[in-house]
Every structure is written in structure tokens, then in C-alpha cells.
mmCIF entry with sequence, helices, sheets and N, C-alpha, C, O atoms, coordinates in Angstrom:
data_MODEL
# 
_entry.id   MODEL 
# 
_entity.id                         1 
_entity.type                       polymer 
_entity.pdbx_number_of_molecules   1 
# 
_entity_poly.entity_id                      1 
_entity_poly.type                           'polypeptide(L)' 
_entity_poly.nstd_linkage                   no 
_entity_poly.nstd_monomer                   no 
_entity_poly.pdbx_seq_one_letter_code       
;(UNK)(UNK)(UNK)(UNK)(UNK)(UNK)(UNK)(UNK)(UNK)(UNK)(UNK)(UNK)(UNK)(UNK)(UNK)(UNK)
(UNK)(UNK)(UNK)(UNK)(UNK)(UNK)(UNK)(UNK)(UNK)(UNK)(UNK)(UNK)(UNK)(UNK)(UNK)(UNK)
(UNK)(UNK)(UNK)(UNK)(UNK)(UNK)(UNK)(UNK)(UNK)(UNK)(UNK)(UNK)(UNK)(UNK)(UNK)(UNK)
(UNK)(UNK)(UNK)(UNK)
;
_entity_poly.pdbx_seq_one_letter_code_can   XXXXXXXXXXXXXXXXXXXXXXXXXXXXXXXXXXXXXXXXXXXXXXXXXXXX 
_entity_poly.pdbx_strand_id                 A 
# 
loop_
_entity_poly_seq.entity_id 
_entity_poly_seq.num 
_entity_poly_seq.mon_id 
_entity_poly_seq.hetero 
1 1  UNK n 
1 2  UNK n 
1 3  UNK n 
1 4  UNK n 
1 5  UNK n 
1 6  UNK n 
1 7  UNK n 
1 8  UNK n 
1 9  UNK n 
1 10 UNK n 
1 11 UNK n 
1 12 UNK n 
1 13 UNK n 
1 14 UNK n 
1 15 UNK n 
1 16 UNK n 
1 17 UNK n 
1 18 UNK n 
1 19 UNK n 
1 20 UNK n 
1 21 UNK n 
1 22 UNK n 
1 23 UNK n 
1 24 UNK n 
1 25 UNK n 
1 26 UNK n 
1 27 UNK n 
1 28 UNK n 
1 29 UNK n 
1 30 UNK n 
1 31 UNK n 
1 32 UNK n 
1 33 UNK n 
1 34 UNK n 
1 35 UNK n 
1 36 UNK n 
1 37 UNK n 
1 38 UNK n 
1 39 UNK n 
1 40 UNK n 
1 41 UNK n 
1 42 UNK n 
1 43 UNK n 
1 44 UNK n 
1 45 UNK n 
1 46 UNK n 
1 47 UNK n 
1 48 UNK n 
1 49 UNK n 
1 50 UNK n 
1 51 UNK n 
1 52 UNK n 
# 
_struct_asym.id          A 
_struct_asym.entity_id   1 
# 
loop_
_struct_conf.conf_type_id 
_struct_conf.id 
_struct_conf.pdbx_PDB_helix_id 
_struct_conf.beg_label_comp_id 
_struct_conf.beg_label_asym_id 
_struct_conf.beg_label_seq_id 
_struct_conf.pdbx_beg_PDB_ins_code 
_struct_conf.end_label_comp_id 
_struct_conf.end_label_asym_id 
_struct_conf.end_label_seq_id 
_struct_conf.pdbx_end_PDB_ins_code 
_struct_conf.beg_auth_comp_id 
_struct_conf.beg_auth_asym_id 
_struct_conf.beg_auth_seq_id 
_struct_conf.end_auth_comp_id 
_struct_conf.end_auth_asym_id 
_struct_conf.end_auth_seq_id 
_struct_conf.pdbx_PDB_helix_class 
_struct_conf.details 
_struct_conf.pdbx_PDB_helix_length 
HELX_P HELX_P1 AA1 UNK A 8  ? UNK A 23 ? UNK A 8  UNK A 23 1 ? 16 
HELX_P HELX_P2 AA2 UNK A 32 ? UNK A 49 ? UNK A 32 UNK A 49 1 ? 18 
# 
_struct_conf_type.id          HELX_P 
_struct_conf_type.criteria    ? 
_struct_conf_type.reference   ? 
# 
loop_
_atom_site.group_PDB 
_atom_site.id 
_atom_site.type_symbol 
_atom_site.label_atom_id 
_atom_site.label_alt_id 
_atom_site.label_comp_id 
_atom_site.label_asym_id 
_atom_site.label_entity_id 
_atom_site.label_seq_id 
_atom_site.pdbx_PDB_ins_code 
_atom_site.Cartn_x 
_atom_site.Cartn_y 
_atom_site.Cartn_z 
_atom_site.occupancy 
_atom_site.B_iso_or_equiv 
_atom_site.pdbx_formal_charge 
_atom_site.auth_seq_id 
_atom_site.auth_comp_id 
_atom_site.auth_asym_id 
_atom_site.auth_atom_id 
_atom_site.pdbx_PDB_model_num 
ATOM 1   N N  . UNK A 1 1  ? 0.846   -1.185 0.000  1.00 0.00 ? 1  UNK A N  1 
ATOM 2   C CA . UNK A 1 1  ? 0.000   0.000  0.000  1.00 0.00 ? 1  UNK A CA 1 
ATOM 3   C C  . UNK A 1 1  ? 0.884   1.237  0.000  1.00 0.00 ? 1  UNK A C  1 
ATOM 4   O O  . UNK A 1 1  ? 1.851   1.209  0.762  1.00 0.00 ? 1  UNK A O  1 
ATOM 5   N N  . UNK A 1 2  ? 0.666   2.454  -0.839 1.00 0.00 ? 2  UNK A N  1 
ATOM 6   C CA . UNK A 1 2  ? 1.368   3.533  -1.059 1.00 0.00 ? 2  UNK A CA 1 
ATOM 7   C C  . UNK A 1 2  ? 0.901   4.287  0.076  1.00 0.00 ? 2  UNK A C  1 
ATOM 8   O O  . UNK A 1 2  ? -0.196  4.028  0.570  1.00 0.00 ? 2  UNK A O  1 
ATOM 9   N N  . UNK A 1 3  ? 1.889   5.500  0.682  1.00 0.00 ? 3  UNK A N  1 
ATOM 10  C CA . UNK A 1 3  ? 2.025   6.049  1.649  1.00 0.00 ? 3  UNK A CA 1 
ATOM 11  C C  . UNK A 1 3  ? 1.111   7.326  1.140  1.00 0.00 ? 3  UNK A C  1 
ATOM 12  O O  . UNK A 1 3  ? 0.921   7.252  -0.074 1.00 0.00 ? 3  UNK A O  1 
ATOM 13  N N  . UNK A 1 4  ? 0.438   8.588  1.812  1.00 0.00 ? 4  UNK A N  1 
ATOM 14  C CA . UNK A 1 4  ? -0.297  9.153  1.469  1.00 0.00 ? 4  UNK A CA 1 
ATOM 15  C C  . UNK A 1 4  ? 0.473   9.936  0.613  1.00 0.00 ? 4  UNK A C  1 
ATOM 16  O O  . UNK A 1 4  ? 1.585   9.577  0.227  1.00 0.00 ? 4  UNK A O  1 
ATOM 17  N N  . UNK A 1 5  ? 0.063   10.748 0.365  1.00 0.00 ? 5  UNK A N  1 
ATOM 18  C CA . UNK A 1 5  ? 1.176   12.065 -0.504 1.00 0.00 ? 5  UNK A CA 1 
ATOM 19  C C  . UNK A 1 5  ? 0.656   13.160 0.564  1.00 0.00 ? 5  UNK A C  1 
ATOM 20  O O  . UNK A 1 5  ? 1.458   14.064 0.799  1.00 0.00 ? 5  UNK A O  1 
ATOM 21  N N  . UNK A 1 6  ? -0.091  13.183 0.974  1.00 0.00 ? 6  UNK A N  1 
ATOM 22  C CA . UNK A 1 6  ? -0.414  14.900 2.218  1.00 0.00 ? 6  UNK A CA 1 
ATOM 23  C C  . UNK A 1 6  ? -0.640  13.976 3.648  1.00 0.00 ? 6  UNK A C  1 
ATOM 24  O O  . UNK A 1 6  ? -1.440  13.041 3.612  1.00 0.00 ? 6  UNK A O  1 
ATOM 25  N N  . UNK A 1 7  ? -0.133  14.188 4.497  1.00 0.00 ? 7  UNK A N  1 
ATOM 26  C CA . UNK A 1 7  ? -0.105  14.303 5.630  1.00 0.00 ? 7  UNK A CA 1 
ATOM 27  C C  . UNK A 1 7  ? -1.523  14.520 6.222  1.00 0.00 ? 7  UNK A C  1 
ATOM 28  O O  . UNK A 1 7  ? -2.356  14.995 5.450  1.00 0.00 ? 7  UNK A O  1 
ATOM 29  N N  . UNK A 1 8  ? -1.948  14.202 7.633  1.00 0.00 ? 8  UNK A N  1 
ATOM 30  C CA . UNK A 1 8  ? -3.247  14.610 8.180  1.00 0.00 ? 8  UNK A CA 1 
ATOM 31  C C  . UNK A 1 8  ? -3.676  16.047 8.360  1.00 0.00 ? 8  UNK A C  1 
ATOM 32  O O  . UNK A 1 8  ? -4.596  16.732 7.914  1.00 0.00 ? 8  UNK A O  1 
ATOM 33  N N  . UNK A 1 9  ? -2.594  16.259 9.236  1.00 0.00 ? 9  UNK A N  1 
ATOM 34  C CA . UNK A 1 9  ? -1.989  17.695 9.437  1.00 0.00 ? 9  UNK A CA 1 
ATOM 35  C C  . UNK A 1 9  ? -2.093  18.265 8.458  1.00 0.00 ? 9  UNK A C  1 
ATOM 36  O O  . UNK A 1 9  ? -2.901  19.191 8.391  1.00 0.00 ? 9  UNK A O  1 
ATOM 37  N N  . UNK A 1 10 ? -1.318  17.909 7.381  1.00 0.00 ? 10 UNK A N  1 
ATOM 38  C CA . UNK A 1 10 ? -1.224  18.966 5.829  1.00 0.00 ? 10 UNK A CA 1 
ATOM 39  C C  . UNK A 1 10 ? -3.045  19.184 5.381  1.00 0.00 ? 10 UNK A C  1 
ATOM 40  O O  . UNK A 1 10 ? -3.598  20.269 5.198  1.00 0.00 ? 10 UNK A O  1 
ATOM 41  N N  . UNK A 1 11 ? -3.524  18.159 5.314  1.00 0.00 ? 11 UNK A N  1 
ATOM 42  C CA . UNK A 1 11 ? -4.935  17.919 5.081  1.00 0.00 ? 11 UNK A CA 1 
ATOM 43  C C  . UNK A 1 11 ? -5.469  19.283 5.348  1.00 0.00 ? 11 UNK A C  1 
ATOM 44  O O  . UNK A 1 11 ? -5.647  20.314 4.700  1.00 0.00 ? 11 UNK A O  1 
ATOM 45  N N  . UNK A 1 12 ? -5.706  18.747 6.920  1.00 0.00 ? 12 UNK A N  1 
ATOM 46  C CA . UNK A 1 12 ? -6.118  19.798 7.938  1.00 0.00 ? 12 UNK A CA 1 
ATOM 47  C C  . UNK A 1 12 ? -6.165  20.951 8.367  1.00 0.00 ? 12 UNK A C  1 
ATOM 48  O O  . UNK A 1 12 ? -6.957  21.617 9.034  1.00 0.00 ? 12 UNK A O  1 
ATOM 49  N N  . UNK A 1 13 ? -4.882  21.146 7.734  1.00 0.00 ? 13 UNK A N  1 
ATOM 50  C CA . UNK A 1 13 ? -4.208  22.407 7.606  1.00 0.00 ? 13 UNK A CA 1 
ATOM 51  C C  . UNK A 1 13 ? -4.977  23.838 6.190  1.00 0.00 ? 13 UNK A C  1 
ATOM 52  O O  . UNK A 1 13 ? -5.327  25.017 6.124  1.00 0.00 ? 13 UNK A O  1 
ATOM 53  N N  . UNK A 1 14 ? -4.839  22.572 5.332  1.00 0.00 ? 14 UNK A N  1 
ATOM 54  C CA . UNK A 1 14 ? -5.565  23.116 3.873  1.00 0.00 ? 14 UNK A CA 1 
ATOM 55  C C  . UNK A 1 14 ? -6.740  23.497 3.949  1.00 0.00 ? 14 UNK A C  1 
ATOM 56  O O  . UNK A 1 14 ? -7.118  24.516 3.371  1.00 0.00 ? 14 UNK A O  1 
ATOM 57  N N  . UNK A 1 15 ? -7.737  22.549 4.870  1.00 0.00 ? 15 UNK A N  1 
ATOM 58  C CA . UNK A 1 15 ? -9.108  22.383 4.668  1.00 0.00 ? 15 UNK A CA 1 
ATOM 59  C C  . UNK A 1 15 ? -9.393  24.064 5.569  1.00 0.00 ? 15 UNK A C  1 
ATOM 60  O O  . UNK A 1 15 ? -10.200 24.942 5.263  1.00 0.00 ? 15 UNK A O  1 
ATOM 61  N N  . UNK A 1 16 ? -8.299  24.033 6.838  1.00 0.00 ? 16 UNK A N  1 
ATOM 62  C CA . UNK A 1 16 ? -8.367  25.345 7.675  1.00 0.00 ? 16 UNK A CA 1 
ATOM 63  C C  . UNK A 1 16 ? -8.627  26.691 6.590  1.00 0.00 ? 16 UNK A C  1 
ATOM 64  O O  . UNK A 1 16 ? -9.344  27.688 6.665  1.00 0.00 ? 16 UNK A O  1 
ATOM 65  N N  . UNK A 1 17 ? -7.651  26.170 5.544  1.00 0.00 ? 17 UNK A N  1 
ATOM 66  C CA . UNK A 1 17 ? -7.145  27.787 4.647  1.00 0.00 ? 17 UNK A CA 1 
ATOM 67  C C  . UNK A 1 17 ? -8.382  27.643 4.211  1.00 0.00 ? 17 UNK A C  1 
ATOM 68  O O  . UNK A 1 17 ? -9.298  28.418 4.488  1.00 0.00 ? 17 UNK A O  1 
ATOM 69  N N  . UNK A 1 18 ? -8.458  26.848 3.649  1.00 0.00 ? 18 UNK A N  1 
ATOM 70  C CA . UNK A 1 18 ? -9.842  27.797 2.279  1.00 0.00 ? 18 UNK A CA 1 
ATOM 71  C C  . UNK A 1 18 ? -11.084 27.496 3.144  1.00 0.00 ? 18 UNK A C  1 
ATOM 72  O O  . UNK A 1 18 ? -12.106 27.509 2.458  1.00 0.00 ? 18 UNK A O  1 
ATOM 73  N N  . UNK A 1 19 ? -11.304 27.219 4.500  1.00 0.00 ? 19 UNK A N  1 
ATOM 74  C CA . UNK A 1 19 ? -12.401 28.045 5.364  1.00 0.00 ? 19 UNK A CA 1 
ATOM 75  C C  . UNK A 1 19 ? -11.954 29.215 5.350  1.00 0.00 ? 19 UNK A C  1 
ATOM 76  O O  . UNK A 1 19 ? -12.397 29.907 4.434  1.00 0.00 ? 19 UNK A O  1 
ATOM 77  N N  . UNK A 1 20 ? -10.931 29.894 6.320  1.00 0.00 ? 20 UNK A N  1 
ATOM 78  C CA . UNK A 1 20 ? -10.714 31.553 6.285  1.00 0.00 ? 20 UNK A CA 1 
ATOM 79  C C  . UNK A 1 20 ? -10.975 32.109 5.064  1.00 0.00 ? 20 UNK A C  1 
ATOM 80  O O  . UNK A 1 20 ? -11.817 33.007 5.065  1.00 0.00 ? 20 UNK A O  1 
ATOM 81  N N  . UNK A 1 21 ? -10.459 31.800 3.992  1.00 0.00 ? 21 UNK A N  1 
ATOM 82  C CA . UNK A 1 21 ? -9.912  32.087 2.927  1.00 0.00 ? 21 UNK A CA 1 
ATOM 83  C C  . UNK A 1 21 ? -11.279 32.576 2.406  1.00 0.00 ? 21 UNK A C  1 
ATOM 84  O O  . UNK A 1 21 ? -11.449 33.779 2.210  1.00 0.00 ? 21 UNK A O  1 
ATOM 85  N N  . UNK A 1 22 ? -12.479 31.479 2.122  1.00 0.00 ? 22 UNK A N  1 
ATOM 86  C CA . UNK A 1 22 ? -14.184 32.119 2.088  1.00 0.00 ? 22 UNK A CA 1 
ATOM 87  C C  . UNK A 1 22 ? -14.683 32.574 2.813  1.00 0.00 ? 22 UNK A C  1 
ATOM 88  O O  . UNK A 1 22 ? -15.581 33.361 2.516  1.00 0.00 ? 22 UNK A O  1 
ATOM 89  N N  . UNK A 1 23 ? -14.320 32.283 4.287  1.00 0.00 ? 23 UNK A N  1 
ATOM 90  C CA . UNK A 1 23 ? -14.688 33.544 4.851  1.00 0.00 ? 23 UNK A CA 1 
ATOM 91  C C  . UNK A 1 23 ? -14.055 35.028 4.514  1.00 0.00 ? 23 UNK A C  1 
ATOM 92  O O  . UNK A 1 23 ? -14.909 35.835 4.882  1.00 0.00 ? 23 UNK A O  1 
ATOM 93  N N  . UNK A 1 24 ? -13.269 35.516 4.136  1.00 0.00 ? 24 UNK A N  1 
ATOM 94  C CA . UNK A 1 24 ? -12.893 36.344 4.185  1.00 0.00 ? 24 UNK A CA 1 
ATOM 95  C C  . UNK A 1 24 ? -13.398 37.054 2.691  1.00 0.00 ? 24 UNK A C  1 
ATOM 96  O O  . UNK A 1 24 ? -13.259 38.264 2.513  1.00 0.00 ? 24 UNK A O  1 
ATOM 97  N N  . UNK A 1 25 ? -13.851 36.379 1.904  1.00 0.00 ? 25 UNK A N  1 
ATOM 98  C CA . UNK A 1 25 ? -14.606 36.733 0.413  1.00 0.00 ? 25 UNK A CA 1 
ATOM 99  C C  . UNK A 1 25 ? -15.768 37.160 0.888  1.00 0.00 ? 25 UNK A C  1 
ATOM 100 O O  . UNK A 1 25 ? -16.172 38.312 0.730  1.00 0.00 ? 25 UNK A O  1 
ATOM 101 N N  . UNK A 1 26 ? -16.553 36.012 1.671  1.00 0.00 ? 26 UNK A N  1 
ATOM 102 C CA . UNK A 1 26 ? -17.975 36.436 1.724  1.00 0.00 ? 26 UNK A CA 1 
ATOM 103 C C  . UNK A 1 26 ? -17.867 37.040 2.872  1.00 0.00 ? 26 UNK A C  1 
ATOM 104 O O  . UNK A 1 26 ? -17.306 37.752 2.039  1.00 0.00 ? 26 UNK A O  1 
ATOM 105 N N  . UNK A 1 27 ? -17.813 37.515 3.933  1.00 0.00 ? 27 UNK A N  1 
ATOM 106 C CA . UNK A 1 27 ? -17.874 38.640 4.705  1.00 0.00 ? 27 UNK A CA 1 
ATOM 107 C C  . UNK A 1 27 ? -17.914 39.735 4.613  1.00 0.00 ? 27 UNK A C  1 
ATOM 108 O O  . UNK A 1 27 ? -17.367 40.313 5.551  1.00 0.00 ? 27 UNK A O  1 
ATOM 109 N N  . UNK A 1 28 ? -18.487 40.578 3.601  1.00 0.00 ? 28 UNK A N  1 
ATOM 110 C CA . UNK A 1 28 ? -17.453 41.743 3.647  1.00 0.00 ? 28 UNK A CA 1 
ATOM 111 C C  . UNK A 1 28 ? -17.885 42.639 4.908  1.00 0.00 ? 28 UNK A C  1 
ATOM 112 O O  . UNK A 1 28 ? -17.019 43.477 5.161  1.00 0.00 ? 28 UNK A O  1 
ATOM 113 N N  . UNK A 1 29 ? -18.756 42.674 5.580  1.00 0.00 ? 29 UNK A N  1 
ATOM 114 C CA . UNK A 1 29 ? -18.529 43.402 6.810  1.00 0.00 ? 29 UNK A CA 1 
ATOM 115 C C  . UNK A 1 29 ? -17.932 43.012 7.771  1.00 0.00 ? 29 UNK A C  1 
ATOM 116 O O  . UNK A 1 29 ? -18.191 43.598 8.822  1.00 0.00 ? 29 UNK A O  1 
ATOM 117 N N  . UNK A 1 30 ? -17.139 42.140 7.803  1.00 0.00 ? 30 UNK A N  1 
ATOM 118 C CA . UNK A 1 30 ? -16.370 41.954 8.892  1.00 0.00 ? 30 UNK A CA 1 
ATOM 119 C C  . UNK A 1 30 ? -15.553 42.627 9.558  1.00 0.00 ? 30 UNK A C  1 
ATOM 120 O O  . UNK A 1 30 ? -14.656 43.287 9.034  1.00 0.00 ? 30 UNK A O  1 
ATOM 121 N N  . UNK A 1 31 ? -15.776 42.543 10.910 1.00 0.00 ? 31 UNK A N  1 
ATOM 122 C CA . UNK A 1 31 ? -15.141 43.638 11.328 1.00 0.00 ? 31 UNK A CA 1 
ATOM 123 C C  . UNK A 1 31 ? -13.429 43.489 11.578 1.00 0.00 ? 31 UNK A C  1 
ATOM 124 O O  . UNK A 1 31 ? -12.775 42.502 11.915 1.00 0.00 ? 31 UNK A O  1 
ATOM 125 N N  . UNK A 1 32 ? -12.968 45.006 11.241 1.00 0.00 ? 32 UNK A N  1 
ATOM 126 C CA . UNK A 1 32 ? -11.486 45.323 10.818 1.00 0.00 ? 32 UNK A CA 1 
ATOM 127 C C  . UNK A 1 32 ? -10.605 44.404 11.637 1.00 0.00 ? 32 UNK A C  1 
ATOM 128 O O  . UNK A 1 32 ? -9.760  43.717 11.064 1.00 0.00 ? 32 UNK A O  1 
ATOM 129 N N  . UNK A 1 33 ? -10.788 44.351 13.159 1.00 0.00 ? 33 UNK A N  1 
ATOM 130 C CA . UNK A 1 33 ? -9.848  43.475 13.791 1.00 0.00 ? 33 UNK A CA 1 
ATOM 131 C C  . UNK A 1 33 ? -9.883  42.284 13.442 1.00 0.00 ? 33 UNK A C  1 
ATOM 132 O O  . UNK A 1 33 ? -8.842  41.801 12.998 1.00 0.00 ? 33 UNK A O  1 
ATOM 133 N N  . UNK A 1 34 ? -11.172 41.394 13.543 1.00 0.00 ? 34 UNK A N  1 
ATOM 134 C CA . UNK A 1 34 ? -11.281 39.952 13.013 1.00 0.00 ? 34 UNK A CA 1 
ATOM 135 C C  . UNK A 1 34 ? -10.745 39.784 11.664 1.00 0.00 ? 34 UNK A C  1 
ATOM 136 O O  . UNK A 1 34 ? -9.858  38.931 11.698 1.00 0.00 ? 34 UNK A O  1 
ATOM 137 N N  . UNK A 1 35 ? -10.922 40.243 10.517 1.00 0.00 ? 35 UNK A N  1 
ATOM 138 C CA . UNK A 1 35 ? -10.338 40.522 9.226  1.00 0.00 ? 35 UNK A CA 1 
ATOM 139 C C  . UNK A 1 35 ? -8.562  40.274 9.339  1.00 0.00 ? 35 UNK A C  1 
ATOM 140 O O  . UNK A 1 35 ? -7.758  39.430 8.943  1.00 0.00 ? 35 UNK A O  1 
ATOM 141 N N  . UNK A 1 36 ? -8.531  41.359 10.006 1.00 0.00 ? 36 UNK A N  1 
ATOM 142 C CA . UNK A 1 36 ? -6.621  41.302 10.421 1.00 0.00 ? 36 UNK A CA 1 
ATOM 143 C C  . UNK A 1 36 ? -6.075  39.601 10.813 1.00 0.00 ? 36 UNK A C  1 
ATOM 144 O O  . UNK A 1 36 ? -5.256  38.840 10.298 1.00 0.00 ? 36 UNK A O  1 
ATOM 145 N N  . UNK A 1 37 ? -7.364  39.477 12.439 1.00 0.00 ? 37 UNK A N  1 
ATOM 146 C CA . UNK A 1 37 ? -6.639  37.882 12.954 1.00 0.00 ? 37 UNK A CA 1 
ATOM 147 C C  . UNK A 1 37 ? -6.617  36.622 11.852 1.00 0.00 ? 37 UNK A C  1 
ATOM 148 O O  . UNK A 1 37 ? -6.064  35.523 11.853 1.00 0.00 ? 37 UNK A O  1 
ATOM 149 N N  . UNK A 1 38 ? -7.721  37.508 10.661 1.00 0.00 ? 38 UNK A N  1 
ATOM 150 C CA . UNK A 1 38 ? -7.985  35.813 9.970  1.00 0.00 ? 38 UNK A CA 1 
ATOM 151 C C  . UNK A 1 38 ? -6.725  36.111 8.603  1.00 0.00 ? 38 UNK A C  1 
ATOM 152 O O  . UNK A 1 38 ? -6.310  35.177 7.917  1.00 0.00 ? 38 UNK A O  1 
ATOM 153 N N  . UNK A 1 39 ? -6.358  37.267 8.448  1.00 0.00 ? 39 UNK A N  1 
ATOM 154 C CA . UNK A 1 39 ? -5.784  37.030 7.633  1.00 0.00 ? 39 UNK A CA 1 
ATOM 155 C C  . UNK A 1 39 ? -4.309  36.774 7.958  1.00 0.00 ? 39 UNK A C  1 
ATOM 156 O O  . UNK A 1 39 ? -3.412  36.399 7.203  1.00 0.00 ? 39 UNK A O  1 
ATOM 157 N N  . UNK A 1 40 ? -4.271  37.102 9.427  1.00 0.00 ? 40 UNK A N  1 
ATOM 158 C CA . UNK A 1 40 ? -2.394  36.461 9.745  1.00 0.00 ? 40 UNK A CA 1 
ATOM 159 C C  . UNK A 1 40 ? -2.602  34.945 9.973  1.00 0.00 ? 40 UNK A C  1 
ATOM 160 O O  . UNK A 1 40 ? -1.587  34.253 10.056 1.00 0.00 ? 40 UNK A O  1 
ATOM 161 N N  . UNK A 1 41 ? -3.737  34.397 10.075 1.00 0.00 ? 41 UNK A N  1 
ATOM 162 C CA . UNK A 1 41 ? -3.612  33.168 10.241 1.00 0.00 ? 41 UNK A CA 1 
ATOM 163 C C  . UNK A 1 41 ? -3.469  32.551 9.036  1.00 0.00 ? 41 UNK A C  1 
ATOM 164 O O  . UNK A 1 41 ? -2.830  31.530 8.782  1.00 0.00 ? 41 UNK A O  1 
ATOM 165 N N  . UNK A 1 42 ? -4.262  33.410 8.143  1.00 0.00 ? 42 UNK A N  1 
ATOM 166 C CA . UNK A 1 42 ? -4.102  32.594 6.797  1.00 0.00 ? 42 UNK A CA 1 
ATOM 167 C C  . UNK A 1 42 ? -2.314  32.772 6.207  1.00 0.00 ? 42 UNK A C  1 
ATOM 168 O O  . UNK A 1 42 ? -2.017  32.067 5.242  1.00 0.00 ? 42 UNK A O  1 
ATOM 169 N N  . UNK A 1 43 ? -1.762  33.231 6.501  1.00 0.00 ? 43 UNK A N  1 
ATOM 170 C CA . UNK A 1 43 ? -0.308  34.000 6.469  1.00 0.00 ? 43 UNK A CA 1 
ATOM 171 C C  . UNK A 1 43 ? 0.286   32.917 6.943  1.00 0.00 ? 43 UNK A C  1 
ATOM 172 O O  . UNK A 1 43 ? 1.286   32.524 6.343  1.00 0.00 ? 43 UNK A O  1 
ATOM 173 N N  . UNK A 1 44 ? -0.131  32.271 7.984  1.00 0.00 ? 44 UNK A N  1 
ATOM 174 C CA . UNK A 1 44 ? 0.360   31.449 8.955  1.00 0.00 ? 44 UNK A CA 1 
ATOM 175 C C  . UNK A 1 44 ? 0.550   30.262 8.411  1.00 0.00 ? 44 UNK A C  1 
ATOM 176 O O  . UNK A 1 44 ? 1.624   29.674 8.285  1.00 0.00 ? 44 UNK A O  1 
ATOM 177 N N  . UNK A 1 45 ? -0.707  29.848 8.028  1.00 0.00 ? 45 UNK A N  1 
ATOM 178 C CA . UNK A 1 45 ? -1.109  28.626 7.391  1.00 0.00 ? 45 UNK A CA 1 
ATOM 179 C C  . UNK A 1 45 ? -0.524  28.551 5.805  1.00 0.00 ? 45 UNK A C  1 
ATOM 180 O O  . UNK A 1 45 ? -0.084  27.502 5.336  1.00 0.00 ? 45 UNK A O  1 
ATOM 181 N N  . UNK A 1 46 ? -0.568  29.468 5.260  1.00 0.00 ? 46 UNK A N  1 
ATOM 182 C CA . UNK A 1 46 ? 0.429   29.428 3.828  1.00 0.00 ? 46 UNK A CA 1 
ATOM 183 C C  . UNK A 1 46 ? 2.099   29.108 4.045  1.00 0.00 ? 46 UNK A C  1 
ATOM 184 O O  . UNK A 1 46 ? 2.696   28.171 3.514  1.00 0.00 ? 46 UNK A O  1 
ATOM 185 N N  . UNK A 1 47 ? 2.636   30.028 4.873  1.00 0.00 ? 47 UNK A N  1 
ATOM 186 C CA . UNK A 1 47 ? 3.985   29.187 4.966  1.00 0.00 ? 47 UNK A CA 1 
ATOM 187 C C  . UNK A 1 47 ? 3.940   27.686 5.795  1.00 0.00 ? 47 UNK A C  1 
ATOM 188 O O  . UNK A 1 47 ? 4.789   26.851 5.485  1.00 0.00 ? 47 UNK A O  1 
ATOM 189 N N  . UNK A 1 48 ? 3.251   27.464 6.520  1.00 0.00 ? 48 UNK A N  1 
ATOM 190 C CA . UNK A 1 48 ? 3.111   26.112 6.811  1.00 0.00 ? 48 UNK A CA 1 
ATOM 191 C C  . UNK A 1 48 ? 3.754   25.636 6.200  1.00 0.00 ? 48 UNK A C  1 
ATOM 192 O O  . UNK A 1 48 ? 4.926   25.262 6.222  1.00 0.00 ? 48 UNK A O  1 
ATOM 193 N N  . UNK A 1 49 ? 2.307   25.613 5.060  1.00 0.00 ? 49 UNK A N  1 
ATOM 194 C CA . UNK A 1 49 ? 2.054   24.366 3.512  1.00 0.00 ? 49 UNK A CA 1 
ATOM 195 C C  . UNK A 1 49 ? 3.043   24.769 2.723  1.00 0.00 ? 49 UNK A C  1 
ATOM 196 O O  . UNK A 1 49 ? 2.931   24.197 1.639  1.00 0.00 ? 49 UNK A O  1 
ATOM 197 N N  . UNK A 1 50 ? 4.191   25.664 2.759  1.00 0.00 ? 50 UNK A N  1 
ATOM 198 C CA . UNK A 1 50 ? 4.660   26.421 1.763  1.00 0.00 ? 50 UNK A CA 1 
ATOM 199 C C  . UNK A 1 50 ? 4.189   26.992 0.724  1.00 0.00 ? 50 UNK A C  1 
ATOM 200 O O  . UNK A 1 50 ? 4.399   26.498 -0.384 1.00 0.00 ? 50 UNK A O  1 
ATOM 201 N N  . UNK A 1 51 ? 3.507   28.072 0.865  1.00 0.00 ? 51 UNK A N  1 
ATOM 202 C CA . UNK A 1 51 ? 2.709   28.245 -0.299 1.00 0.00 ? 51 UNK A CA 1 
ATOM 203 C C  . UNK A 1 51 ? 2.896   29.670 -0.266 1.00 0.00 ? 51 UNK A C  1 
ATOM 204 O O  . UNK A 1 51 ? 2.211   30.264 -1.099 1.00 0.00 ? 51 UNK A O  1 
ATOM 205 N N  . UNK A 1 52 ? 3.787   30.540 0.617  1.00 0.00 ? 52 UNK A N  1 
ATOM 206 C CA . UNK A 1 52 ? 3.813   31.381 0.743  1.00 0.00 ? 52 UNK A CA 1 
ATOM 207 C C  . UNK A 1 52 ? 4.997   32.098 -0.566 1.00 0.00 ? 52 UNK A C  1 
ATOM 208 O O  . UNK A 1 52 ? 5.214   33.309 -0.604 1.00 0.00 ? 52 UNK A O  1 
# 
């Protein structure tokens, strides 16, 4: 049996981004501070995965 190619974590990690990631499309009133936390996380989560 072949080993996965993504990790659980990596998975998990991904599935995290492109939640923020639509949230942050469809929100647009969100407010300025929350906006900021979701987008350093998404910051966060891109170099993770390297994607930064």
C-alpha cells in the first residue's frame, strides 16, 4: 500500500485555509480586527504548507 502524498496535518491544515480564505470573500462586513486575525492566520497557514 502507497504512503499518502499529504499528511493529516497537511490535510487539515488546507481544509483550515480555504475556510478563512471564504470567509474572508464572503464577509465583507467583517469587522477590521477579526479581518486582520484571519488574515495572519491565513499567512500562517500558507507558509506552513509552503505556499507562501
Amino acid at each position: 500500500m502507497d504512503s499518502p502524498t499529504v499528511t493529516c496535518g497537511e490535510f487539515r491544515s488546507g481544509r483550515r485555509l480555504l475556510a478563512l480564505k471564504l470567509q474572508l470573500a464572503d464577509d465583507k462586513d467583517l469587522d477590521p480586527r477579526r479581518r486582520a486575525e484571519i488574515e495572519a492566520e491565513v499567512a500562517s497557514l500558507e507558509r506552513e504548507l509552503g505556499m507562501d
